[in-house]
C-alpha positions as CSV (number, residue, x, y, z in Angstrom):
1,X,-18.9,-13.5,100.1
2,X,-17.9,-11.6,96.8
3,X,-15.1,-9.8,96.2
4,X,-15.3,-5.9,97.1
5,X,-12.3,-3.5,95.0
6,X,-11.0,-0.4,96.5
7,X,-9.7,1.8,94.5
8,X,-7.2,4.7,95.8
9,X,-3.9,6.4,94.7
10,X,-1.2,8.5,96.6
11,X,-1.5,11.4,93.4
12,X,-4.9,11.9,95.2
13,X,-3.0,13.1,98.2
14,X,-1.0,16.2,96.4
15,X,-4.5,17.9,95.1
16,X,-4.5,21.1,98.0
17,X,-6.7,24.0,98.2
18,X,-5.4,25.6,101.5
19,X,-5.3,24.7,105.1
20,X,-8.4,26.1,105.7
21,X,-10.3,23.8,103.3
22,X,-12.9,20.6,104.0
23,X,-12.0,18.9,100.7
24,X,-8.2,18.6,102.2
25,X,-6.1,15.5,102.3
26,X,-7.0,14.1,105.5
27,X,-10.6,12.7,104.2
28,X,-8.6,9.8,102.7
29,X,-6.3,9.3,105.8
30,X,-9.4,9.7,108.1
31,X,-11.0,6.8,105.5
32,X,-7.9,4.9,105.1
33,X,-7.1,4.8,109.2
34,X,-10.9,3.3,109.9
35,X,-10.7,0.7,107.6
36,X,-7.2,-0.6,108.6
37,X,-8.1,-0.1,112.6
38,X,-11.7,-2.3,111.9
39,X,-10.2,-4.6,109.8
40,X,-12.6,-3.8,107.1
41,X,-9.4,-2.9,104.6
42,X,-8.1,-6.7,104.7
43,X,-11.3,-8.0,103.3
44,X,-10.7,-5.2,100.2
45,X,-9.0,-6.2,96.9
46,X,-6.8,-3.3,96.3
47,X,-6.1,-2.8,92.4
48,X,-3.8,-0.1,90.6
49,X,-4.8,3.3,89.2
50,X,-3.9,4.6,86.1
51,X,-4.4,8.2,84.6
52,X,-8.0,8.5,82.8
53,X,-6.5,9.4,79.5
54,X,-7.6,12.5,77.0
55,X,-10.7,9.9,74.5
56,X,-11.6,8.8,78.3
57,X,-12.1,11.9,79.8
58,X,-13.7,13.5,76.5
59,X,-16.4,11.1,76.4
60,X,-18.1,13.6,79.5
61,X,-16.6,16.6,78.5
62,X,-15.4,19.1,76.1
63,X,-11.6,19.0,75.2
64,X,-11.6,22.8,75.4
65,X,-12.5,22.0,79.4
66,X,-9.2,19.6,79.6
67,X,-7.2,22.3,77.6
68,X,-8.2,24.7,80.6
69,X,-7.4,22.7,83.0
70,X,-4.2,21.8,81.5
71,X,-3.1,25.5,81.3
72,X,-3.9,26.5,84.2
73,X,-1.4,23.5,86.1
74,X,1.5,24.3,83.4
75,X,0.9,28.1,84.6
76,X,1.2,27.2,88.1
77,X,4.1,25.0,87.4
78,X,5.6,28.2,85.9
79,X,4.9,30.6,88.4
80,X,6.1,28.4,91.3
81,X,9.3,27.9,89.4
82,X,9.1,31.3,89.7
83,X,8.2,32.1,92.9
84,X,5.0,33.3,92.2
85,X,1.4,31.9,93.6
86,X,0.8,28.3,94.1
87,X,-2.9,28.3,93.5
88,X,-5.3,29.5,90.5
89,X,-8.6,29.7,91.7
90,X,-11.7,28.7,89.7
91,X,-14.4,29.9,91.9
92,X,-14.7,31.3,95.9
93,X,-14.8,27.7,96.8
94,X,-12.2,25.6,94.2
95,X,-9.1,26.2,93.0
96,X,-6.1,24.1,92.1
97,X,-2.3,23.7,92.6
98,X,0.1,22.3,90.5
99,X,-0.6,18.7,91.4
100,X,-5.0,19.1,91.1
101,X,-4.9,18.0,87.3
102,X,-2.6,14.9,87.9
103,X,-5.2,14.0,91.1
104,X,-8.3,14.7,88.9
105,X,-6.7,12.1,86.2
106,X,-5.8,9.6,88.9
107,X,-9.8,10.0,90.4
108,X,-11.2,9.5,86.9
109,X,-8.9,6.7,86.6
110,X,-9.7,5.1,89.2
111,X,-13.8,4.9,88.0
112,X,-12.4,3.7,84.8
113,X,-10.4,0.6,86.2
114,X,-13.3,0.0,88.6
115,X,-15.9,0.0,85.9
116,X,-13.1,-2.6,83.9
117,X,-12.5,-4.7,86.7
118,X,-16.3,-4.7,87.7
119,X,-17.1,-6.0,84.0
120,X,-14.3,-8.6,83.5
121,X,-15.8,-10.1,86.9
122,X,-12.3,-9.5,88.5
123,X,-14.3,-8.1,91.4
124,X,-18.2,-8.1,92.5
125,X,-18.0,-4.4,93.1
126,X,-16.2,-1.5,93.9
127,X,-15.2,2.0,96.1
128,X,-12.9,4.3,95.0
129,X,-11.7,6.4,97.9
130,X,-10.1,9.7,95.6
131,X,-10.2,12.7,95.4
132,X,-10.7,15.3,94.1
133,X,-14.4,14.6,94.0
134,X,-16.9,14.8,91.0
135,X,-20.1,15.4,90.6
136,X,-20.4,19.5,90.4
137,X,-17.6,19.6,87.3
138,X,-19.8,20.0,84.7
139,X,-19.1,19.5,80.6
140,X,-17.1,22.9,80.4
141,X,-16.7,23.6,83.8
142,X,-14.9,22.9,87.1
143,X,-16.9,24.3,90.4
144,X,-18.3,23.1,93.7
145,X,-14.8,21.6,94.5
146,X,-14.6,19.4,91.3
147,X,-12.8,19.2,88.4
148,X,-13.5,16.2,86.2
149,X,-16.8,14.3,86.7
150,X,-15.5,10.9,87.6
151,X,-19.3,9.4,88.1
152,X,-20.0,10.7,84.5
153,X,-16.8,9.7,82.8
154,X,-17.1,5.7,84.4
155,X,-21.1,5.6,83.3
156,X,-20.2,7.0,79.4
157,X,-17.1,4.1,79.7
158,X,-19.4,1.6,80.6
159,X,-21.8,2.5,77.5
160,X,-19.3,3.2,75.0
161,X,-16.7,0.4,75.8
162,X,-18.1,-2.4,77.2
163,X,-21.8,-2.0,75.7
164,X,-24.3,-1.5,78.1
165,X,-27.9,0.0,77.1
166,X,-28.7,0.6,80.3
167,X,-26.9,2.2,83.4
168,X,-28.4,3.9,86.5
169,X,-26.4,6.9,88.7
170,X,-27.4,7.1,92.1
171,X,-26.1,10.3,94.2
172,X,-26.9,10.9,97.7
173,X,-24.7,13.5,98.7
174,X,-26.2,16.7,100.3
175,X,-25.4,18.9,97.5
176,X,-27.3,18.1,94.0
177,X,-25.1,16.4,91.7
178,X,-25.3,19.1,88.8
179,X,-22.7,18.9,86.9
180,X,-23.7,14.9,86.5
181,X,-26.8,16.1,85.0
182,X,-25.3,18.6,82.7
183,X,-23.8,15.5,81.4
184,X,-26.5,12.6,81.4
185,X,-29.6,14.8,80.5
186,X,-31.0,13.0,77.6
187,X,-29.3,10.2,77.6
188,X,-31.7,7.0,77.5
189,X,-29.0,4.8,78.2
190,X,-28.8,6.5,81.8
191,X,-31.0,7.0,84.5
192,X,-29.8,9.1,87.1
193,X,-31.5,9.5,90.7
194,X,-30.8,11.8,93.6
195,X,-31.7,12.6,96.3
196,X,-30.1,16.5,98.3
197,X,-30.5,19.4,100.1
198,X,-32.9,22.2,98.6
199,X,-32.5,25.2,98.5
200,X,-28.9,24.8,98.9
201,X,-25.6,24.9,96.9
202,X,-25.6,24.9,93.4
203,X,-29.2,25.5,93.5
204,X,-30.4,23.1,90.8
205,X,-32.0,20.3,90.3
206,X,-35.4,21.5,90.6
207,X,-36.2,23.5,87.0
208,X,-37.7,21.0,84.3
209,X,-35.0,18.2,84.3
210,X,-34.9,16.0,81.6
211,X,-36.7,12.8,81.8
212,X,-33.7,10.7,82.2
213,X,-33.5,12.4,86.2
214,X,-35.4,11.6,89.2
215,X,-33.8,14.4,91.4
216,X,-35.7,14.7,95.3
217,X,-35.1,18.2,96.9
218,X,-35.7,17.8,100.5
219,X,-35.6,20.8,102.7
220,X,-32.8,21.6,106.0
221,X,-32.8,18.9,108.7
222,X,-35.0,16.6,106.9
223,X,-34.5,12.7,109.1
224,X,-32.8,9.9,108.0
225,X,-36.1,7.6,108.2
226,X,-38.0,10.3,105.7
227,X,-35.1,9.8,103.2
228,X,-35.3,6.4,103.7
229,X,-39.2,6.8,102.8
230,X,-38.7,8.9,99.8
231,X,-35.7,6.5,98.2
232,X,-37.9,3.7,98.8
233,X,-41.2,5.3,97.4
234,X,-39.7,7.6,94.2
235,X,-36.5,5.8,93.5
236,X,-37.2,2.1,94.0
237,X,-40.1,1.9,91.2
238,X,-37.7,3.8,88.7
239,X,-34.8,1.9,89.1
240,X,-36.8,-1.8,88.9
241,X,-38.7,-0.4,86.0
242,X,-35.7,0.8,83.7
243,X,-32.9,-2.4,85.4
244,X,-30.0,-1.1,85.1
245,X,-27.4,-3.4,84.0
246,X,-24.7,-1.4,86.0
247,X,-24.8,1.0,88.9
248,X,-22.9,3.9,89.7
249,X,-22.9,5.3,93.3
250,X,-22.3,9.2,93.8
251,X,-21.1,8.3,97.3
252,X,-21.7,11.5,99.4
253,X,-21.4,12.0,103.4
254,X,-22.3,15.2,103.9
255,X,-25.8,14.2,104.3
256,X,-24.5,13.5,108.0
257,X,-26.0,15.3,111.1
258,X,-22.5,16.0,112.4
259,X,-21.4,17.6,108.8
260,X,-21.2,21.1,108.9
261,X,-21.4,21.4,105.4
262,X,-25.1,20.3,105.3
263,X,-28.2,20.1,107.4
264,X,-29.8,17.5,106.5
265,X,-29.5,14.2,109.3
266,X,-28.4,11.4,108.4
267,X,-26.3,8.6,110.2
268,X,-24.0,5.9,109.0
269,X,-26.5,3.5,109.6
270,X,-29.3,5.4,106.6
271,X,-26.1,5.0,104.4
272,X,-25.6,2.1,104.8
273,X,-29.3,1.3,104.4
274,X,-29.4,3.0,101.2
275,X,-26.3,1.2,99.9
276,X,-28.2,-1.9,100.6
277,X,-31.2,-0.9,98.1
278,X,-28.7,-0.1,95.7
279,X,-27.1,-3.5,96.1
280,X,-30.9,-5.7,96.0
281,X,-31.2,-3.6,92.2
282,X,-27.7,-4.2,91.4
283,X,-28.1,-8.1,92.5
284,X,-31.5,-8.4,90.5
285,X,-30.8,-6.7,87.4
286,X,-27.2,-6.0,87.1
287,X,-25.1,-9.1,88.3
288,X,-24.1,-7.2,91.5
289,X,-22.0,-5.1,88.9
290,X,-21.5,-1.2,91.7
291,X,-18.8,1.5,91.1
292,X,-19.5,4.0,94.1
293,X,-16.6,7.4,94.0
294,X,-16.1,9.2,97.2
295,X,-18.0,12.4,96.6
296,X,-18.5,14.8,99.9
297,X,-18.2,14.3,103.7
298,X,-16.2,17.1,105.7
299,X,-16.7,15.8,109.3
300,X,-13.4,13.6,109.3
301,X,-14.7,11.1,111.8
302,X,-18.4,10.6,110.5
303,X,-16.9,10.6,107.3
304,X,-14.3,7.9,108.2
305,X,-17.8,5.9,110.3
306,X,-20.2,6.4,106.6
307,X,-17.1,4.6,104.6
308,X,-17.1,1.9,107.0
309,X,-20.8,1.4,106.8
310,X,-21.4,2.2,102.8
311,X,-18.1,-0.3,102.6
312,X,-19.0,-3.0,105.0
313,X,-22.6,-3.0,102.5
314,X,-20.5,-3.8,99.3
315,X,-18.5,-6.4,100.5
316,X,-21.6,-7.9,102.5
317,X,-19.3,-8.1,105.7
């Protein structure tokens, strides 16, 4: 039995976008509860997070993006000091308090000591359970809940730091991972594949992407079993062809029939099935080298069930 990482900080906590919000706090206590009650957490290696620093976070975007961000949370510092608001928002659906930059530092840190500990063989794999999420922050933008893109920042570390030609980005969360593309598009050293909701928030994924993406837009309440089909069939034959020597995981739950957020229907078990392809590729060309980052899942409990599952996958438990 290998050696499974998880990867999670209490700075993750203070990110808040309101009481009435689904990306809220209690996803990690909802994850952190079933794996302590199942036992799962005591097979886990738990390993510090530092703060992704600025030539970290700059190899996926612009340092005008950062210098945004960084504004915006001294402003809010000031105007709390102040009295005044205690969020900035970005769009109808994100915005951030004082304490969203210092999370979004801590998430991206989190892929980058994963991705070291991975590739020093410290660990055989790894789940980061932070937030706030990823995949939607974009090179010059923050949207769709996200601020930094911690999926894109770990695979550009990976490449840039420790070498590899070759790394592979797999998202299965409901919601296309665009702000991921934005980033990898073009880049031979990465192939991304996903597989979301259409049409559906952000609405992409579907006009001419580059050849580096393999993106599968399945309509409302499309069945576990037909995803299964379509990962086996479409994503399968890419990822054996170009063998990744890494893989990232874009670890979304909203893809789950009891998440509001979505309407597709999938169950813990098609996650955990999917992991397992994920981990066969990994295994064959990789050396088992995974980084999966919490991404979506709002329904707290089938959230808390899909970690489990996805979890129980990676440390073959």
């Amino acid at each position: 039995m290998g050696k499974t990482g998880y990867f999670t900080h209490r700075d993750c906590w203070k990110h808040d976008m309101g009481s009435y919000h689904p990306e809220c706090p209690a996803r990690l206590d909802a994850i952190e509860d079933r794996l302590l009650v199942t036992g799962v957490g005591d097979a886990l290696e738990r390993i510090d997070v530092p703060l992704a620093t600025l030539p970290q976070i700059t190899r996926a975007h612009s340092a005008a993006h950062l210098e945004h961000l960084e504004a915006l949370s001294q402003r809010l510092v000031d105007d709390v000091a102040a009295g005044g608001p205690d969020h900035a928002q970005i769009d109808p659906d994100t915005s951030l308090n004082r304490f969203t930059l210092l999370a979004a530092r801590r998430a991206a840190g989190a892929a980058i000591a994963a991705t070291d500990a991975v590739m020093a063989g410290q660990i055989d794999n790894a789940f980061c359970a932070v937030r706030p999420p990823g995949h939607h922050a974009c090179r010059e933008q923050a949207m769709g809940f996200c601020f930094l893109n911690n999926i894109a920042i770990a695979a550009r570390h990976a490449i840039e730091v420790h070498g590899l030609e070759r790394v592979a980005v797999c998202d299965f969360d409901v919601h296309h991972g665009n702000g991921t593309e934005d980033i990898l598009s073009n880049d031979p050293r990465v192939l991304m594949v996903g597989i979301f909701q259409h049409p559906f928030y952000p609405f992409s994924g579907t006009e001419h992407p580059a050849a580096n993406m393999l993106n599968l837009p399945v309509p409302a309440y499309t069945k576990g079993m037909d995803v299964r089909e379509l990962i086996e069939a479409c994503w399968m034959p890419r990822l054996e062809e170009f063998k990744p020597q890494m893989v990232f995981i874009s670890a979304g739950f909203d893809a789950h029939r009891d998440d509001d957020l979505g309407q597709l229907r999938l169950n813990d078990q098609d996650f955990a099935w999917i992991t397992g392809r994920l981990v066969d590729v990994a295994r064959r060309h990789a050396g088992g080298r995974i980084v999966s980052m919490l991404e979506g899942g709002y329904n707290l409990d089938a959230l808390a069930q899909s970690v489990e599952a996805h979890v129980r996958v990676l440390a073959d438990l």
